[in-house]
C-alpha positions in Angstrom: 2.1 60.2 -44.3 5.9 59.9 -44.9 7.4 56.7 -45.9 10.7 55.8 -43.9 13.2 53.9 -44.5 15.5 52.9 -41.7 19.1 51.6 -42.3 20.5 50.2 -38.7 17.5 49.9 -37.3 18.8 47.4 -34.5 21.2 49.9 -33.4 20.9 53.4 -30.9 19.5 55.9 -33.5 17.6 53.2 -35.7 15.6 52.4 -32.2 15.1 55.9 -31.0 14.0 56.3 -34.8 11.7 53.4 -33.9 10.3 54.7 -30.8 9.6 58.3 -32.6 8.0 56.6 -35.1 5.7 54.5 -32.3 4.8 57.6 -30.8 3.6 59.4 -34.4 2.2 56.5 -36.0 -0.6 58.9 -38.0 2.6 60.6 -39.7 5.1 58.1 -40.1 5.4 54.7 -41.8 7.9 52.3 -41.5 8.3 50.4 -45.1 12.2 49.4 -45.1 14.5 48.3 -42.4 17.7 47.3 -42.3 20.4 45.2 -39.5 23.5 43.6 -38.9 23.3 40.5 -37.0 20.4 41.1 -34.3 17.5 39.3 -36.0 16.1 39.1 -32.7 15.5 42.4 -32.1 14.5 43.0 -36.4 11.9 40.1 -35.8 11.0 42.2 -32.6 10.4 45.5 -35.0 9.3 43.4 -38.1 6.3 42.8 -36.3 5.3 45.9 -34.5 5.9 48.0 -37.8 5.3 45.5 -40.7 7.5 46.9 -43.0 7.4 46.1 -46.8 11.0 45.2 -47.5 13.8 44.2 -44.8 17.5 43.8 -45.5 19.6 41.4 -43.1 24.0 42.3 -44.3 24.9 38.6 -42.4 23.6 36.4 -44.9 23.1 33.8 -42.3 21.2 35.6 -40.3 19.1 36.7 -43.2 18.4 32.8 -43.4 17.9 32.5 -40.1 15.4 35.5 -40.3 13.5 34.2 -44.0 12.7 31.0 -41.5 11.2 33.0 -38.4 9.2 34.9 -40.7 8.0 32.7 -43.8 4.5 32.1 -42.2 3.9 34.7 -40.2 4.8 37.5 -42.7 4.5 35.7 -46.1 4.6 38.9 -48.5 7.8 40.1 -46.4 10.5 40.7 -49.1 13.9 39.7 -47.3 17.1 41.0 -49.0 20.5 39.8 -47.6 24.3 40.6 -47.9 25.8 44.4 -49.0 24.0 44.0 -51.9 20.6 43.6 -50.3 21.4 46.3 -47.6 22.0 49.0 -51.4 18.9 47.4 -52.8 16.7 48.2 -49.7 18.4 51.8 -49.5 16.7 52.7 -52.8 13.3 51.1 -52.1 10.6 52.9 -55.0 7.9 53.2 -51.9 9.8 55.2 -49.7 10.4 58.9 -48.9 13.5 59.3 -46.4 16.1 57.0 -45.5 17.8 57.5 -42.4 21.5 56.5 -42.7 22.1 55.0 -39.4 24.3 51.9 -40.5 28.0 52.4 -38.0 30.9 52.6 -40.1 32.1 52.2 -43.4 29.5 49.8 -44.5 27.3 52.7 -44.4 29.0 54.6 -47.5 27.2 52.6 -50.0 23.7 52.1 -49.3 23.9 56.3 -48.5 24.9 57.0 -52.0 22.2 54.4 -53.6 19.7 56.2 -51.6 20.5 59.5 -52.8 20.9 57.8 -56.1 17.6 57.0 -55.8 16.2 60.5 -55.2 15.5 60.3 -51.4 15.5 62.5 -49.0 18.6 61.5 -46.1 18.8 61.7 -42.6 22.0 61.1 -41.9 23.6 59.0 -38.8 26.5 57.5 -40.6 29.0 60.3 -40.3 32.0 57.9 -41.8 29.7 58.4 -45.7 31.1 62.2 -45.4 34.4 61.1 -43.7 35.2 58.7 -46.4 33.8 60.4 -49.3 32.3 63.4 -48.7 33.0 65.2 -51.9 31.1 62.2 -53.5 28.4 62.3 -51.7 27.7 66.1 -51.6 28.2 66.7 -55.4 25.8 63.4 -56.1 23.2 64.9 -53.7 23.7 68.0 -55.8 22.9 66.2 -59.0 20.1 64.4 -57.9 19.0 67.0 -55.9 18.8 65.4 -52.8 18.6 67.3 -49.3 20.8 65.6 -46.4 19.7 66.5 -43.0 22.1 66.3 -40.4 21.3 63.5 -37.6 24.2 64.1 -35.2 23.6 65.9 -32.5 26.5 68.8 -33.1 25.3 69.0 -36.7 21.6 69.4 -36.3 22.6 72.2 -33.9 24.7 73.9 -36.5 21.4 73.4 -39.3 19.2 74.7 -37.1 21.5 77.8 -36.0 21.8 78.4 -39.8 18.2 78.2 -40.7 17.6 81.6 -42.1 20.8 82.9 -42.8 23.0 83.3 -45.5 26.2 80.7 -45.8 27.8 84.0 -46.3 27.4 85.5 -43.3 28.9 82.5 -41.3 32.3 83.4 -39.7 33.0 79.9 -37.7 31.3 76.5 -36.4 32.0 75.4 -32.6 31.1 71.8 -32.3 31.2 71.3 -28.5 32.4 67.9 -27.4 31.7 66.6 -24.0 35.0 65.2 -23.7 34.1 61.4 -22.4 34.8 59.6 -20.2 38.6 61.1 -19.7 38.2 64.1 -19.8 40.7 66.0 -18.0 42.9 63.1 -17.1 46.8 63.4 -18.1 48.9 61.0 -19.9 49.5 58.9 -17.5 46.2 58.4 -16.5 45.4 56.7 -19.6 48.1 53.5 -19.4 45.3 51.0 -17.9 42.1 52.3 -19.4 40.2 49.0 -19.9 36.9 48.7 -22.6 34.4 49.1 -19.8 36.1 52.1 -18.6 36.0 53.8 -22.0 32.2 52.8 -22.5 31.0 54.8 -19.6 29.9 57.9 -21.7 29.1 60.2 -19.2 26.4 62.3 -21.5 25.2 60.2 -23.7 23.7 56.6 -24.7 25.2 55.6 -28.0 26.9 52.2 -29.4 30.3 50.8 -28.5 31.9 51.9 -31.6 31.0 55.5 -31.7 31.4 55.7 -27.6 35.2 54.5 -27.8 35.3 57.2 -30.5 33.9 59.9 -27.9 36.7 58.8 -25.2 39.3 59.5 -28.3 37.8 62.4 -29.4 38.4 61.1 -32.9 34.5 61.5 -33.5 34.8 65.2 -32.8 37.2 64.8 -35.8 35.2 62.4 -37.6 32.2 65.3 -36.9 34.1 68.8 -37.8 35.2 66.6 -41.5 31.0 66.0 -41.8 30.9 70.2 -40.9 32.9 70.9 -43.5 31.1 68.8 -46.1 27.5 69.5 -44.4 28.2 73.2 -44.8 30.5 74.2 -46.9 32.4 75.6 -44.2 36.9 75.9 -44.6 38.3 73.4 -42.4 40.5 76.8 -40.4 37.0 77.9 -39.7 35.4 74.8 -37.4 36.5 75.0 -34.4 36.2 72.1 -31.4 35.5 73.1 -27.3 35.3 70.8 -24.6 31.9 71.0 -23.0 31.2 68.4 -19.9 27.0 69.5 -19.3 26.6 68.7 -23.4 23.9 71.2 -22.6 25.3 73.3 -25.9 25.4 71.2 -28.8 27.0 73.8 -31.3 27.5 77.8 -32.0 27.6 79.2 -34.7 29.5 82.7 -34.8 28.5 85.1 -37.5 30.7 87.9 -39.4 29.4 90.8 -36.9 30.6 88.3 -34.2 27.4 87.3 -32.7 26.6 84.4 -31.8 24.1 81.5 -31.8 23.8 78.3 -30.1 21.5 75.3 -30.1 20.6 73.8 -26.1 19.0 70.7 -25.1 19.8 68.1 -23.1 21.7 65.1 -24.2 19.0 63.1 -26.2 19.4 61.8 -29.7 15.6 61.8 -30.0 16.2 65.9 -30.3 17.8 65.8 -33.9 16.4 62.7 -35.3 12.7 63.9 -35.2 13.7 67.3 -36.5 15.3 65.3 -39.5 12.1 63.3 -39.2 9.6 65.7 -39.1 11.5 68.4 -41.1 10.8 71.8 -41.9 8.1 71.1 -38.9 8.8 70.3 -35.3 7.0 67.1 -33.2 6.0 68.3 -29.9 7.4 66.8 -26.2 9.9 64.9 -28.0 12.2 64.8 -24.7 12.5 66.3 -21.6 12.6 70.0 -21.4 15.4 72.0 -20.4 15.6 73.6 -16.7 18.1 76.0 -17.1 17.8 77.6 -13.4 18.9 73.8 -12.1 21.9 74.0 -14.1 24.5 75.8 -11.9 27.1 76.5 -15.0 28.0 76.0 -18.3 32.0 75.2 -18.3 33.5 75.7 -22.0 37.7 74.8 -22.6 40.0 73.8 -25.3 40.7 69.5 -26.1 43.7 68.8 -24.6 45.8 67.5 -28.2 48.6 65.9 -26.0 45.9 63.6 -23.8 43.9 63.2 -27.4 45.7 63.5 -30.4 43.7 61.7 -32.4 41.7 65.1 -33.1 44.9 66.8 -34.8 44.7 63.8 -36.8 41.4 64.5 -38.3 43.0 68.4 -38.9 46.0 66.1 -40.4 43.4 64.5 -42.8 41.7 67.0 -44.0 44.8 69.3 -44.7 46.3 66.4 -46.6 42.5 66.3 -48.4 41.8 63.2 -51.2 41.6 59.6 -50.0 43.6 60.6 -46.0 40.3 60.9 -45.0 38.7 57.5 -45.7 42.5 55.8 -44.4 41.6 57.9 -41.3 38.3 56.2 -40.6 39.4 52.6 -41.6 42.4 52.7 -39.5 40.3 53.6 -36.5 37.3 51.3 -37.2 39.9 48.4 -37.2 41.8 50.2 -34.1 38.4 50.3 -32.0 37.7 46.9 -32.8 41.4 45.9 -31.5 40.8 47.7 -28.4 37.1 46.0 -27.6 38.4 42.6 -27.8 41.3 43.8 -25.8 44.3 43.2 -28.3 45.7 46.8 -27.7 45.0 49.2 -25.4 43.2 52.5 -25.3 46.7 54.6 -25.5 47.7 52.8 -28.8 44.3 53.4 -31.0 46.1 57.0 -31.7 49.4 54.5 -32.4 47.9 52.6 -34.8 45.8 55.6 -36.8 49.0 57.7 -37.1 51.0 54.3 -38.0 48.3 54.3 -40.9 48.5 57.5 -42.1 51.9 57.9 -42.0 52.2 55.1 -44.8 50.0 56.2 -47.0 50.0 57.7 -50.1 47.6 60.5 -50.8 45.1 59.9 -53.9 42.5 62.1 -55.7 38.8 61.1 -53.5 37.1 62.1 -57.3 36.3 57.9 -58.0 34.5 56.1 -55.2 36.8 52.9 -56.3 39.5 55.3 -54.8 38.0 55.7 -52.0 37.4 52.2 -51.3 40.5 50.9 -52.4 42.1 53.5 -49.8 39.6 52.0 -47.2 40.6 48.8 -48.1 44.3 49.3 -47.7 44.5 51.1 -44.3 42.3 48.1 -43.1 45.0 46.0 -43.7 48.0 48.2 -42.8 46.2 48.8 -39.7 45.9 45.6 -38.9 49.6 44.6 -39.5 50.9 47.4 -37.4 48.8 46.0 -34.8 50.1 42.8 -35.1 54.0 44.5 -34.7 52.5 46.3 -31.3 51.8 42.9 -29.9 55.5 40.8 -30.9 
């Protein structure tokens, strides 16, 4: 029976985790979970899964919650603020801890976990963004394995299982291109949030779907590649891929190739991290490949979509660019969601950003989050001279 912790369980990964979990009760239980703000839906999973320990980051709603549950779960332990969240990640009782919190506040509780000698699953592909030489070289001393949750990067682990590192020649991550794909320019003036949140492939959260119409997550995902896998930045490559059929390729030194194919279901890679080194059985639907009339592959359009060069940008420049990358385009997003800017300046603002800041060594997470902290705040004032 392996002990799981959950961190985001309220969001899209944390409840497909959930509903894998449901399905496999006599392998898996539930002893931590972790959320936001949606108590309604943690009271929802607090009850169907009784874990041991939850952890509520509004503080509020961690009141709120303590209130719900005091009679009906009485030896409930209900931990609150970041604090709580890091406490939770590094539960004694637990074996894995999938990393499924959106966004910065994920970097944390992922290094306390691994601190703590669990196995990861990781979601939250801004811990490697932000800090990636951190967190690799503390899994390394603690000797902690991270299996990759996203989609492309689950492809790429599986490809690889077997092989030597050394006879890897090049990672494709295939991108489907959202919602815009193959518009120009132009096109893009008037895109309004519900436009950009109409992922044709895939069901995901509002953050991480905005960052699919950018193509900044394909960014965000070949700076995890490089980390994941020890692969030079020259050698991960991006294509365009509309079917998401092919999640990733990986090309080896005599030039053959080969690719992972399912369709688009995050159940796919989060039970493989689940269930790892073994495999659950009719996880999703199979794959008909004689109803699928062709498989179209082409290069991201950098003009359309710059916001991918920037991630090449971030990673050339190396040290904390990479954690001012992510903050500027959480903050950017968020802009763009409550309708402040529109879609054509999130790129504006992220190169605005970058542009002002001054590279330091990512060796001290204090760096890093001081460099998080700062682009936060530059973003935000070069948002406010967009709109005067």
């Amino acid at each position: 029976m392996k002990r799981i912790t959950i961190l985001g369980s309220t969001g899209s990964v944390g409840r497909n985790a959930l509903d894998i979990v449901s399905s496999h009760r006599d392998r898996f239980r539930v002893v931590v979970l972790t959320a936001g703000r949606n108590i309604d839906l943690l009271e929802e999973q607090i009850k169907s899964f009784s874990p041991k320990v939850v952890a509520v980051a509004d503080e509020a709603a961690a009141s709120e919650l303590q209130r719900r549950m005091g009679r009906h779960a009485p030896s409930l332990k209900i931990l609150s603020g970041h604090d709580g969240v890091a406490e939770a990640a590094s539960y004694e009782d637990s074996d894995f801890v999938l990393s499924a919190i959106v966004g910065a506040a994920g970097l944390i509780p992922t290094i306390t976990a691994i601190r703590s000698g669990k196995t990861i699953g990781l979601a939250n592909k801004e811990a490697l963004v932000m800090a990636g030489r951190i967190v690799t070289e503390e899994a390394k001393k603690y000797g902690v394995r991270i299996l990759p949750v996203d989609s492309e990067h689950s492809a790429v682990f599986q490809c690889t299982e077997g092989h030597k590192k050394s006879d890897v020649r090049r990672i494709i991550l295939t991108a489907s291109g959202g919602p815009f794909a193959g518009k120009g320019v132009n096109e893009l003036n008037d895109i309004k949030p519900e436009d950009a949140l109409k992922h044709p492939s895939w069901r995901m959260g509002k953050k991480i779907t905005i960052d699919s119409a950018t193509l900044i997550n394909k960014g965000f995902e070949m700076i995890e590649a490089h980390y994941l896998f020890n692969i030079p930045p020259e050698r991960i490559e991006v294509l365009i891929h509309p079917q998401s059929i092919v999640h990733s390729i990986v090309e080896f030194n005599d030039r053959s190739c080969i690719a992972q194919l399912s369709i688009p279901d995050m159940k796919g890679p989060i039970a493989y991290a689940l269930s790892y080194p073994e495999r659950l059985e009719d996880v999703m639907q199979g794959l008909d490949l004689d109803r699928i009339e062709s498989l179209i592959f082409k290069k991201p359009d950098n003009e359309c979509f710059p916001c991918l060069s920037y991630a090449y940008m971030a990673m050339e420049a190396k040290g904390t660019m990479p954690s001012v990358l992510n903050a500027a385009n959480e903050v950017a997003v968020d802009a763009f969601l409550k309708g402040i800017i529109r879609f054509i300046e999130i790129p504006l603002i992220i190169r605005a950003t970058m542009e002002r800041h001054v590279v330091m060594p990512d060796t001290e997470l204090d760096a890093v989050i001081e460099a998080d902290r700062w682009a936060r705040k530059t973003a935000e004032e070069a948002i406010e001279k967009l709109r005067k």
